[in-house]
C-alpha positions as CSV (number, residue, x, y, z in Angstrom):
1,X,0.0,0.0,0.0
2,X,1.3,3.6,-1.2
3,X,1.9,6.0,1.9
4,X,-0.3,9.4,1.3
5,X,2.3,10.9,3.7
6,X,6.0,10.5,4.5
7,X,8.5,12.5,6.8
8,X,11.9,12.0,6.0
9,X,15.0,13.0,8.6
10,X,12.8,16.5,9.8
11,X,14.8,18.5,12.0
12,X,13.1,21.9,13.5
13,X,14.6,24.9,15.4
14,X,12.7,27.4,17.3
15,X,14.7,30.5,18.5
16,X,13.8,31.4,21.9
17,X,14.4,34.3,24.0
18,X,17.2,32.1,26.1
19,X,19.2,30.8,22.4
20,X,17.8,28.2,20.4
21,X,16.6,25.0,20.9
22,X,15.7,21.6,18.5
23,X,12.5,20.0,19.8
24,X,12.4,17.9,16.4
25,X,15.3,16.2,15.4
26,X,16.1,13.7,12.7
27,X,12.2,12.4,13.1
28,X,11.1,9.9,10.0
29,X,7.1,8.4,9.7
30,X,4.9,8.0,7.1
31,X,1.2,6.9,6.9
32,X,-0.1,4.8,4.4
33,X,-3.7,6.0,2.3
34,X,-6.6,5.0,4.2
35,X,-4.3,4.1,7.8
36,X,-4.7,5.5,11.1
37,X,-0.8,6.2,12.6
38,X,-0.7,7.2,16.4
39,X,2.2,9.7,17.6
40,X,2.8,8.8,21.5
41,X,5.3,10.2,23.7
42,X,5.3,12.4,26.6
43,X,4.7,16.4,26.9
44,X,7.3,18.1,25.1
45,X,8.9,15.0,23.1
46,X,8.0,16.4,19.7
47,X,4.6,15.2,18.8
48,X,2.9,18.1,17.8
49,X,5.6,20.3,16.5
50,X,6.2,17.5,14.3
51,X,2.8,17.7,13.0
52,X,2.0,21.3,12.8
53,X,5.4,21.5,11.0
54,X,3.4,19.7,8.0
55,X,0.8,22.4,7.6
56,X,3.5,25.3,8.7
57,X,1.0,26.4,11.3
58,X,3.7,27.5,13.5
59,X,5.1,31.1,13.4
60,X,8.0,31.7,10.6
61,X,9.8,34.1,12.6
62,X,10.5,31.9,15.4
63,X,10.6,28.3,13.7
64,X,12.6,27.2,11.2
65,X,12.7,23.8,9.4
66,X,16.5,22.8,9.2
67,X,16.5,19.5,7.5
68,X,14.1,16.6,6.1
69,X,11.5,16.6,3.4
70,X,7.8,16.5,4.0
71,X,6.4,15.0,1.0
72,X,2.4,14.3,1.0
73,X,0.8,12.7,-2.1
74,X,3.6,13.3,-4.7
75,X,4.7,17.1,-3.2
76,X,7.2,18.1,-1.4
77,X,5.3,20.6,1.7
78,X,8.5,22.2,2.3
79,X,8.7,23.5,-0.7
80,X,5.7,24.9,-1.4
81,X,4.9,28.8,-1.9
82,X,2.4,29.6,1.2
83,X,-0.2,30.0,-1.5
84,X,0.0,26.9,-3.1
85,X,-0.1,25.3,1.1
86,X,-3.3,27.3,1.6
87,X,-4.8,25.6,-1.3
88,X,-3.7,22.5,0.5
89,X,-4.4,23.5,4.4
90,X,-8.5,22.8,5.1
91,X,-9.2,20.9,1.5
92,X,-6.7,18.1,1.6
93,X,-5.3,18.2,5.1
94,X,-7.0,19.1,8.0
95,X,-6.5,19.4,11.8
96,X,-8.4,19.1,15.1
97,X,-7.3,20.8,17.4
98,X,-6.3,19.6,21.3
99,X,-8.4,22.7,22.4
100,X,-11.5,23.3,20.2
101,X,-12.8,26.3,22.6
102,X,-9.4,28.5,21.7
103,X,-9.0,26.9,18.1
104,X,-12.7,28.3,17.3
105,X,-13.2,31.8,16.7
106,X,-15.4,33.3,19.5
107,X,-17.2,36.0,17.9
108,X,-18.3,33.9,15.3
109,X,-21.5,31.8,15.0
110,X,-20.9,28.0,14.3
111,X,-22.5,28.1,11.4
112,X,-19.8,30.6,9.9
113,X,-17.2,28.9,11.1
114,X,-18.4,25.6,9.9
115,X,-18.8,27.7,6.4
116,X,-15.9,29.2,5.9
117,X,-14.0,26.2,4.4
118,X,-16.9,25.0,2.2
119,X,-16.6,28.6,0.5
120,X,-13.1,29.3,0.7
121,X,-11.7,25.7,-1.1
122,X,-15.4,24.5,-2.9
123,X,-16.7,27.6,-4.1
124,X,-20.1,26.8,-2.5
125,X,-22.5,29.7,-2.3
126,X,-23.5,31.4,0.9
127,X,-26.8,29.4,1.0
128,X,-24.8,25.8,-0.6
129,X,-22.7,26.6,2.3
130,X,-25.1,26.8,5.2
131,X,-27.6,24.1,4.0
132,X,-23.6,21.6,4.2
133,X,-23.1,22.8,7.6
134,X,-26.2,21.7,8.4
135,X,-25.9,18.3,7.2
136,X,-22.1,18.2,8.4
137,X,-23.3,18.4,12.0
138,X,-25.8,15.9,11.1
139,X,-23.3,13.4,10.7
140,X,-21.3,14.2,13.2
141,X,-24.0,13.3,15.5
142,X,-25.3,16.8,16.6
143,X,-28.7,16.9,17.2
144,X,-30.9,20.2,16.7
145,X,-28.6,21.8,14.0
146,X,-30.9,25.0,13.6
147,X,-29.7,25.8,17.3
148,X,-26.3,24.6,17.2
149,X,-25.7,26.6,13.9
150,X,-26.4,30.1,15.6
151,X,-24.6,29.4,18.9
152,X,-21.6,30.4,19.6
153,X,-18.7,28.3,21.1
154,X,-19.0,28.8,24.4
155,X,-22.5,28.3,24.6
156,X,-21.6,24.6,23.2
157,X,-19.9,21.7,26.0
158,X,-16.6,20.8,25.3
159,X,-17.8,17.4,23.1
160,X,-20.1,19.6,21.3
161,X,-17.1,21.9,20.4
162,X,-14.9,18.7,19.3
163,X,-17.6,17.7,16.9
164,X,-18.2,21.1,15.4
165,X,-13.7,20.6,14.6
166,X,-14.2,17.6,13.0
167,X,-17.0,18.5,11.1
168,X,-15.3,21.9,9.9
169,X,-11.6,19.0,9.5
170,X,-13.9,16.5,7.2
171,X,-15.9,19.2,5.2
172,X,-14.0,19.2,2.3
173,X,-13.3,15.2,3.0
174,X,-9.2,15.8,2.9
175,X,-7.2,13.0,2.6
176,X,-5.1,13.0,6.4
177,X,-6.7,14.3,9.0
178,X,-4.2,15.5,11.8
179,X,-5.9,14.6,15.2
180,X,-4.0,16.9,18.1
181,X,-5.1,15.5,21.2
182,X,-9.0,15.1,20.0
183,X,-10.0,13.7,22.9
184,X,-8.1,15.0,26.3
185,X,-10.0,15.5,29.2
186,X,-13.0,14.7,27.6
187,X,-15.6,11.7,29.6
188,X,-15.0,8.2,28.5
189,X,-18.7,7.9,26.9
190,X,-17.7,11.2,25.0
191,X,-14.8,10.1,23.9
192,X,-15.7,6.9,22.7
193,X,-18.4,9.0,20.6
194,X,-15.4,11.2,19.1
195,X,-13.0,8.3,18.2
196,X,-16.2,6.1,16.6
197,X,-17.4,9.0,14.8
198,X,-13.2,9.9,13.4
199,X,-13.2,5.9,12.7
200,X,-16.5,6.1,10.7
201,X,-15.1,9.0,8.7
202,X,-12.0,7.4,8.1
203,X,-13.5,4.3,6.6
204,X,-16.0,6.2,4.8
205,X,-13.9,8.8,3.2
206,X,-11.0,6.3,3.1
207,X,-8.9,9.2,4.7
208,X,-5.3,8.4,6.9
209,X,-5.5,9.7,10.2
210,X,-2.6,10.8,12.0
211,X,-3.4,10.8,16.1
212,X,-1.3,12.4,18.5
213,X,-2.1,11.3,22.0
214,X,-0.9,10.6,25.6
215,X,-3.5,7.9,25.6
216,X,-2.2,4.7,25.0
217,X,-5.9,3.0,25.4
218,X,-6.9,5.1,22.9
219,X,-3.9,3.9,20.9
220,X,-4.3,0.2,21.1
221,X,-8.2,0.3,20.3
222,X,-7.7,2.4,16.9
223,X,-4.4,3.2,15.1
224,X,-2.9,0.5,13.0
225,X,0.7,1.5,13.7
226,X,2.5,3.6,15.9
227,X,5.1,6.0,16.7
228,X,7.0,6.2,19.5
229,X,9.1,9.8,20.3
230,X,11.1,10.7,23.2
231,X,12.9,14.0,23.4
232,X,12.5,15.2,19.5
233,X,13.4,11.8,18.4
234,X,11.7,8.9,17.3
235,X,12.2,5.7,19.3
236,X,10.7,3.2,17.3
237,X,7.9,2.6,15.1
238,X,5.9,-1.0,14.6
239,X,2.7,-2.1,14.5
240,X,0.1,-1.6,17.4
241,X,0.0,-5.5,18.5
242,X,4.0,-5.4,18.6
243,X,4.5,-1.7,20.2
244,X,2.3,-3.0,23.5
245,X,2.7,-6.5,23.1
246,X,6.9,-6.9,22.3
247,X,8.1,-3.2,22.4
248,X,11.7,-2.7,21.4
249,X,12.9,0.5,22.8
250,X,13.7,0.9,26.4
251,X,11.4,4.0,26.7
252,X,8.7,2.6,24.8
253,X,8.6,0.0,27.4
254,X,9.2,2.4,30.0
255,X,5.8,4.0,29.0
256,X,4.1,1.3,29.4
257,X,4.9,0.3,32.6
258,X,3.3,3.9,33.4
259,X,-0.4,2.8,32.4
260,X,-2.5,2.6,35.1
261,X,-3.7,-0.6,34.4
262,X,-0.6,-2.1,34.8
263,X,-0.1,-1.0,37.9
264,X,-1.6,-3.1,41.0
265,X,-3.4,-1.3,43.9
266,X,-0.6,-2.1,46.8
267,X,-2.0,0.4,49.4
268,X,-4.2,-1.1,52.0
269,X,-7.9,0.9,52.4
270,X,-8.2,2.0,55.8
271,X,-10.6,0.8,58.0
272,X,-14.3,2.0,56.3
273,X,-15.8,2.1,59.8
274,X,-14.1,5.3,60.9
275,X,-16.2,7.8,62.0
276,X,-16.6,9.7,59.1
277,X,-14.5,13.6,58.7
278,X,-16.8,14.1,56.0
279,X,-20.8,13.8,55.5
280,X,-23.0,15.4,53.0
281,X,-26.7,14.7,52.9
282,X,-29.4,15.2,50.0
283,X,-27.3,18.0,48.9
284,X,-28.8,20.0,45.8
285,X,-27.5,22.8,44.1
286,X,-29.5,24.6,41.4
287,X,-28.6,27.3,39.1
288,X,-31.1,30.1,38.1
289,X,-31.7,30.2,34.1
290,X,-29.4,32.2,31.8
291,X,-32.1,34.5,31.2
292,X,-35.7,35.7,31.4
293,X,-37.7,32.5,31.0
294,X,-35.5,30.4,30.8
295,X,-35.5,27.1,33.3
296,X,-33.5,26.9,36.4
297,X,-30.5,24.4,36.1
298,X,-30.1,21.3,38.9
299,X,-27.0,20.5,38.7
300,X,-26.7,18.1,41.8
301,X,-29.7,16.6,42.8
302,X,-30.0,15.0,46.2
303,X,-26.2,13.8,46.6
304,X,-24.9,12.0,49.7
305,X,-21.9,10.3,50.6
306,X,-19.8,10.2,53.5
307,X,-15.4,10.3,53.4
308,X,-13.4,9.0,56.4
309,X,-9.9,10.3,57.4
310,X,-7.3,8.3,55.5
311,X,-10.1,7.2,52.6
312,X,-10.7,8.3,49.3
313,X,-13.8,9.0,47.6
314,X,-13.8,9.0,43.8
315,X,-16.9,10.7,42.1
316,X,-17.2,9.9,38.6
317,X,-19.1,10.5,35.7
318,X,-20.0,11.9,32.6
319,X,-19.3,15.9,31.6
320,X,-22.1,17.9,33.0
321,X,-23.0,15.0,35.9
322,X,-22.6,17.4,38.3
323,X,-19.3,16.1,39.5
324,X,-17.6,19.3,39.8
325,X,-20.7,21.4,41.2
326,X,-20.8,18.3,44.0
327,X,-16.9,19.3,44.7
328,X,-17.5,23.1,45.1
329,X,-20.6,23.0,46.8
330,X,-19.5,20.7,49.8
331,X,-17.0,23.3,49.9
332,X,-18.6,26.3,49.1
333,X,-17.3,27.4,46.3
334,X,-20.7,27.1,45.1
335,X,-23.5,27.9,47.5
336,X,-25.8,25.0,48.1
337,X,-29.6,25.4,47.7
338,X,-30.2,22.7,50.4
339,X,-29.3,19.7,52.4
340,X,-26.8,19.5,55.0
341,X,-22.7,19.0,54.7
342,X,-21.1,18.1,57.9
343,X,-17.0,18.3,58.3
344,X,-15.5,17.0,61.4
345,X,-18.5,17.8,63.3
346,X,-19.5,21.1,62.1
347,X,-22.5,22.1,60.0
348,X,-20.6,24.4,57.0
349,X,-23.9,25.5,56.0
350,X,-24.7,27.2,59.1
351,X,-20.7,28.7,59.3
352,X,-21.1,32.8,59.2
353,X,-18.5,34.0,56.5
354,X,-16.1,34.5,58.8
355,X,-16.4,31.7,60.5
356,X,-16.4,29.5,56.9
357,X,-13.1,31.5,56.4
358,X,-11.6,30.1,59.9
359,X,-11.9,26.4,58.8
360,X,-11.1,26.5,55.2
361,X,-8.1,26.0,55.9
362,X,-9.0,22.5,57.0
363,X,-10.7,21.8,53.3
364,X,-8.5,22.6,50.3
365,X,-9.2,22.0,46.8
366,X,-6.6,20.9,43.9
367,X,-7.7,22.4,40.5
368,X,-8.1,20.7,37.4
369,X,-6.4,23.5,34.8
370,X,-3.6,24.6,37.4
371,X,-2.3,27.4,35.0
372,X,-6.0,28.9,35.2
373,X,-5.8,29.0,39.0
374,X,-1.9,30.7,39.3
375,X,-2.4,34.3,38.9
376,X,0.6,34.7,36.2
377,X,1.7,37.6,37.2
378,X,3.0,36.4,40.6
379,X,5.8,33.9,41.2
380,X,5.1,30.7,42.9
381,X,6.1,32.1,46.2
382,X,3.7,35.1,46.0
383,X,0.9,32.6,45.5
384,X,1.5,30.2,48.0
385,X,2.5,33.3,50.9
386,X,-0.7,34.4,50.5
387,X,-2.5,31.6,52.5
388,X,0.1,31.5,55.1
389,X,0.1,35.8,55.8
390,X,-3.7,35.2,55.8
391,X,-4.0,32.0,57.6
392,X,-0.8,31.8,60.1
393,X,1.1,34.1,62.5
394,X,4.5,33.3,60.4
395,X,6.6,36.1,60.1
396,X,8.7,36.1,56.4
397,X,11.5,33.5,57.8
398,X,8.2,31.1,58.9
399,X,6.8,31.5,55.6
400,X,9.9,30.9,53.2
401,X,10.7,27.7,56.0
402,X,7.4,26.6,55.3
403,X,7.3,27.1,51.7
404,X,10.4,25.4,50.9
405,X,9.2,22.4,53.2
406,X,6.1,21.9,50.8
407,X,7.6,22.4,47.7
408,X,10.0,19.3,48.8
409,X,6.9,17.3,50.0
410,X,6.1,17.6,46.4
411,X,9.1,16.6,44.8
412,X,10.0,20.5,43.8
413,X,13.4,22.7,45.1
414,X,13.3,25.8,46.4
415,X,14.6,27.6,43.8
416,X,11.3,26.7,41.8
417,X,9.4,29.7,44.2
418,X,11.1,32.2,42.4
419,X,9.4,31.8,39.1
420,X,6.0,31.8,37.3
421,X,3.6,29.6,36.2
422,X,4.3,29.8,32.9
423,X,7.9,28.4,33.5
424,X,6.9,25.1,34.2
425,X,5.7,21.9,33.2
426,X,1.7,20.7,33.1
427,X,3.0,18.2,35.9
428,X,4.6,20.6,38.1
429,X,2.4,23.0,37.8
430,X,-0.3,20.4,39.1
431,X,2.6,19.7,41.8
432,X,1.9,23.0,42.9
433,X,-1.4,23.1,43.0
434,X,-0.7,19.8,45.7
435,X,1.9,22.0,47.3
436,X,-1.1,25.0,47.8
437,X,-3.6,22.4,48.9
438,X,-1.2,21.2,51.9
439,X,0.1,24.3,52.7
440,X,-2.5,24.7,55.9
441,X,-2.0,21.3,56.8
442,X,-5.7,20.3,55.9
443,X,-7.7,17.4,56.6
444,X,-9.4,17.2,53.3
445,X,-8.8,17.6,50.0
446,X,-11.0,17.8,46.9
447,X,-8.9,16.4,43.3
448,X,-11.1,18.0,40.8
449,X,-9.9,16.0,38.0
450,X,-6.1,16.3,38.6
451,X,-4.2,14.2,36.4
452,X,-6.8,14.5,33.4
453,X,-4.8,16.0,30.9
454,X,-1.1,14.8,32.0
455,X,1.5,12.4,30.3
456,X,1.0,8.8,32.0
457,X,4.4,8.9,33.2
458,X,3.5,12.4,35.0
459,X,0.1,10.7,35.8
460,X,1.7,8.1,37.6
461,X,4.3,10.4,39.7
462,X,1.3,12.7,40.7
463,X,-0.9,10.0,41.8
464,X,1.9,8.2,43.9
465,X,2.4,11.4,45.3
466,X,-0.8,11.4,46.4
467,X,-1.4,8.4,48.1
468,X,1.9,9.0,49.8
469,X,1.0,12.0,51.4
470,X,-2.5,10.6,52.0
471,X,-0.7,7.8,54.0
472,X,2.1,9.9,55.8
473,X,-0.8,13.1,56.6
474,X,-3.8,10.8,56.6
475,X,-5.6,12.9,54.4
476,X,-9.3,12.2,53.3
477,X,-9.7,12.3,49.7
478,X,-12.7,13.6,47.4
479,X,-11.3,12.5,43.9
480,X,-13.6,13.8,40.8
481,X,-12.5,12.1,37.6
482,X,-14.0,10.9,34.2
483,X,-10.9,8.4,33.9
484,X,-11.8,4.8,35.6
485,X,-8.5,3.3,35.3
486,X,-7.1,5.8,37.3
487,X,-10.2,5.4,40.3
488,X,-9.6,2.1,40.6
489,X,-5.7,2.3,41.2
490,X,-6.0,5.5,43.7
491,X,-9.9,5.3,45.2
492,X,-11.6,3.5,48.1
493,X,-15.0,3.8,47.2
494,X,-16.7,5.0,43.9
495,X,-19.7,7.3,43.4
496,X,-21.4,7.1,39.9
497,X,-23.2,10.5,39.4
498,X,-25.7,11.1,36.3
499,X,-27.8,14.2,36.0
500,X,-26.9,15.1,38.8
501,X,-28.2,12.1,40.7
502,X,-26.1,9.4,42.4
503,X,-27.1,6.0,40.8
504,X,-24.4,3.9,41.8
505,X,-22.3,4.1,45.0
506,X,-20.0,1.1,46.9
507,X,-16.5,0.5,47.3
508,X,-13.8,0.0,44.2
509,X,-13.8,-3.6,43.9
510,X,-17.6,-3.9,44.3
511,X,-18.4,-1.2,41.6
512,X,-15.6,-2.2,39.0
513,X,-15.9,-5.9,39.4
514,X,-20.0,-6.5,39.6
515,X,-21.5,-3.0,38.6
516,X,-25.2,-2.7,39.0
517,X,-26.8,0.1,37.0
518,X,-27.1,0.4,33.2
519,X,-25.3,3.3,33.4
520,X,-21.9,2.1,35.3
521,X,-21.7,-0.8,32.9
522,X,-21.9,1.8,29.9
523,X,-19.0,3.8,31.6
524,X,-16.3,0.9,32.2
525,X,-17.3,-0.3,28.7
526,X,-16.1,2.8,27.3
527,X,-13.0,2.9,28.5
528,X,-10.7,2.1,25.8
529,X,-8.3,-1.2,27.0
530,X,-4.4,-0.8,26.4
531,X,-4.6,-4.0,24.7
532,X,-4.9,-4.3,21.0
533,X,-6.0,-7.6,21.0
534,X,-9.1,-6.7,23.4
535,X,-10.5,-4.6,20.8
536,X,-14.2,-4.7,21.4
537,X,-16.7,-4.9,18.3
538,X,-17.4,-1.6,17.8
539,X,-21.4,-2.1,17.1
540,X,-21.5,-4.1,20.7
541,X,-20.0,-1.8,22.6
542,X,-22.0,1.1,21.0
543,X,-25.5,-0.4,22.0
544,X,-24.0,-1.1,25.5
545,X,-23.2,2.7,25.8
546,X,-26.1,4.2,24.2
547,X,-28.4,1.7,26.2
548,X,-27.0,2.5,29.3
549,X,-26.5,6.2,29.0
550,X,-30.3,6.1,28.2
551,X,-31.6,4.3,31.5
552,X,-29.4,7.0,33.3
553,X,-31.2,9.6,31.6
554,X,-34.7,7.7,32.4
């Protein structure tokens, strides 16, 4: 079979403000017509400046293509004038974006957006154009297309926006379709969705994919083939029943040993019949409508669950469960509209704000997009003084002893407090957002999704972090996450939340191993398996998603 796309010895050089640097060096691939090729490494090995390199999407002024040819169906890319790649760009290759909320233009209406290619490369009228979109986000799955079409992006969820990039990637049905992280941090019911529906395409359209991903469930349940890169270089490439099955290159194995299913549960649970530090009853939180007319929102409906010191409780779900809202209200972060949240004794709803500010530091929340939550115009030790000077009697030496004591806790120096978020990693700045949560000494913390969209080898660190400190500080645990493999390696006991309504709620082994609802059986049946030859039939495992995402919604 003829490869549609083939990279030969690509080196790329981005001048920084600190001297240059090569985060692509000497990389070959290539992707056969009609194949699906995954790109796996961790943050920062190369993946997707290898990939936007194809397109050029990267700024000129800074990056700078030192060696290799690109050649896609007959042409050399890097030799092409930019408007002979625009004719290219959209019509014959096209990209989803990792982010679809800051690739899609927010002042524009879907249906523009969803346009814009259709008259740009086809030459479709204004009124060809919008009657396509219509029909694109048909088959992508959207329902109520007359709405979708005059919303804008952020009145969409964050599946909804991924299928409005894939159906603006497939409208002109290009022949490779560059897939940037389409599915990070999305549910594992939505994601199954997005891969089926980029699967369906692919065999329709007979279009090679090229999927860039962390994932290596995802991986082993779609690509045919797959390479491997580790700092700019590629490590090996072979196909997907040989990469996880007889893997050649140290790192490669390496990786592997990172997934959480390949790692047993060795910690002991404590004891579940503690006297609980934690105890929410019938809690419900409702939002008031947008606007005039419009319904009120419940967003957690009658939630309750108790947490013991030294236990973790994982609350899982789909997007827009109420996972989150359940999190911040038991907190509140978000106000509850009734029921009754008890911590160590104390009724928090009854706490005056002063008095709510007194114990908060007993209750700490880790944030799932850590850069969002450092202010970045403050170095790390600006941001995590502030707690002590308002929380604490330190004077500056306390607070710098203190500080530096944390950021070691967390496997960080000292010399990491001098600079800003910005300067670090996605894993260390979610180390930091551990090191903020302890600062107080606490006796619980809430992990709203923390290791959602991290490497697995940074996955793994963060999460043995966690239960270490957990078992040194005996900390009580509220984990929220949409990724099961991880639950059952770090949690206690599960709660399965849909609607905003508890349907399912016992211990890890109970849940995983003899699941009782409809809808907890749809959710472990989504998640991909790192095992190639445990590909499910797709139509089986569709029905078994759809049926039980239904009864939830019953």
């Amino acid at each position: 079979m003829s490869d549609l796309l083939t990279i030969s010895d690509l080196t790329v050089r981005i001048d920084t403000s600190r001297g240059p640097i090569t985060p692509v060096r000497d990389v070959s691939l290539s992707i056969p017509k009609g194949k699906m090729l995954g790109l796996v490494g961790e943050s920062g090995s190369g993946k997707s400046v290898t990939a936007m390199t194809i397109t050029r999407l990267l700024p000129r002024r800074s990056v700078h293509v030192t060696g290799g040819r690109i050649e896609f169906d007959g042409r050399d890319l890097t030799n092409l004038s930019d408007r002979s790649l625009r004719a290219v760009r959209g019509k014959e290759i096209a990209t989803i974006f990792q982010e679809p909320m800051t690739a899609l233009n927010p002042v524009l209406t879907i249906a523009d957006q969803v346009a814009e290619p259709l008259r740009v490369h086809l030459g479709l009228s204004r009124r060809q154009a919008a009657d396509r979109a219509a029909e694109l986000l048909d088959m992508v799955g959207i329902r109520d297309t007359a709405r979708v079409l005059r919303d804008y992006p952020h009145q969409l969820s964050g599946g909804m926006r991924q299928r409005v990039m894939i159906a603006m990637a497939m409208s002109c049905e290009p022949k490779l379709l560059i897939a940037d992280e389409p599915t990070t941090a999305l549910d594992v019911t939505t994601q199954l969705q997005i891969l089926e529906l980029v699967m369906d395409l692919q065999q329709k359209h007979g279009t090679s994919v090229l999927l860039i991903t962390h994932d290596l469930g995802v991986v082993a349940q779609t690509c045919d083939e797959v390479t491997v890169m580790h700092n700019g270089q590629v490590q090996e490439t072979a196909p997907v029943e040989q990469i996880f099955e007889a893997p050649q290159a140290d790192y490669t194995k390496r990786l592997l040993s990172f997934l959480p299913s390949s790692r047993p549960r060795t910690r002991e649970a404590r004891p579940a019949d503690e006297a609980p530090l934690l105890k929410v009853s019938d809690l419900v939180k409702v939002f008031p409508g947008r606007r005039r007319r419009t319904e009120p929102v419940t967003a957690v409906d009658g939630v309750s669950f108790s947490v013991a010191p030294g236990r973790t409780l994982a609350i899982v779900g789909e997007s827009g469960s109420g996972k989150s809202t359940t999190g911040r209200a038991l907190l509140r972060l978000h106000e509850p509209t009734s029921g009754a949240v008890t911590f160590d004794g104390v009724d928090l709803l009854g706490l005056s704000a002063a008095e709510l500010r007194a114990m908060r530091s007993r209750m700490q929340i880790v944030f799932q997009d850590t850069y969002a939550s450092l202010d970045p115009r403050w170095t790390i030790e600006r941001t995590l003084a502030e707690p002590l000077r308002l929380h604490t009697d330190l004077d500056a030496a306390g607070i710098r002893e203190r500080l530096v004591e944390v950021m070691e806790l967390v496997g960080l120096e000292a010399e990491h407090l001098e600079r800003f978020p910005h300067e670090f990693s996605g894993g260390q700045r979610q180390r930091i957002g551990i090191a903020r949560a302890l600062l107080l000494n606490p006796s619980l913390v809430v992990c709203d999704e923390p290791v959602s969209a991290l490497d697995v080898s940074v996955q793994a660190q963060v999460l043995e972090l966690l239960k270490d400190l957990q078992d040194r500080l005996g900390l009580a645990y509220v984990f929220i996450s949409h990724d099961l493999s991880v639950v059952r390696l770090i949690a206690d006991d599960v709660l399965v939340m849909s609607r905003g309504k508890v349907v399912e709620h016992g211990t890890v082994d109970e849940v995983f191993a003899a699941p009782k609802h409809p809808y907890t059986k749809a959710l472990l049946a989504a998640v991909p398996s790192p095992d190639p030859r445990a590909r499910l039939d797709r139509a089986q495992r569709r029905e078994l998603v759809e049926a039980g995402t239904k009864e939830a919604v019953a």
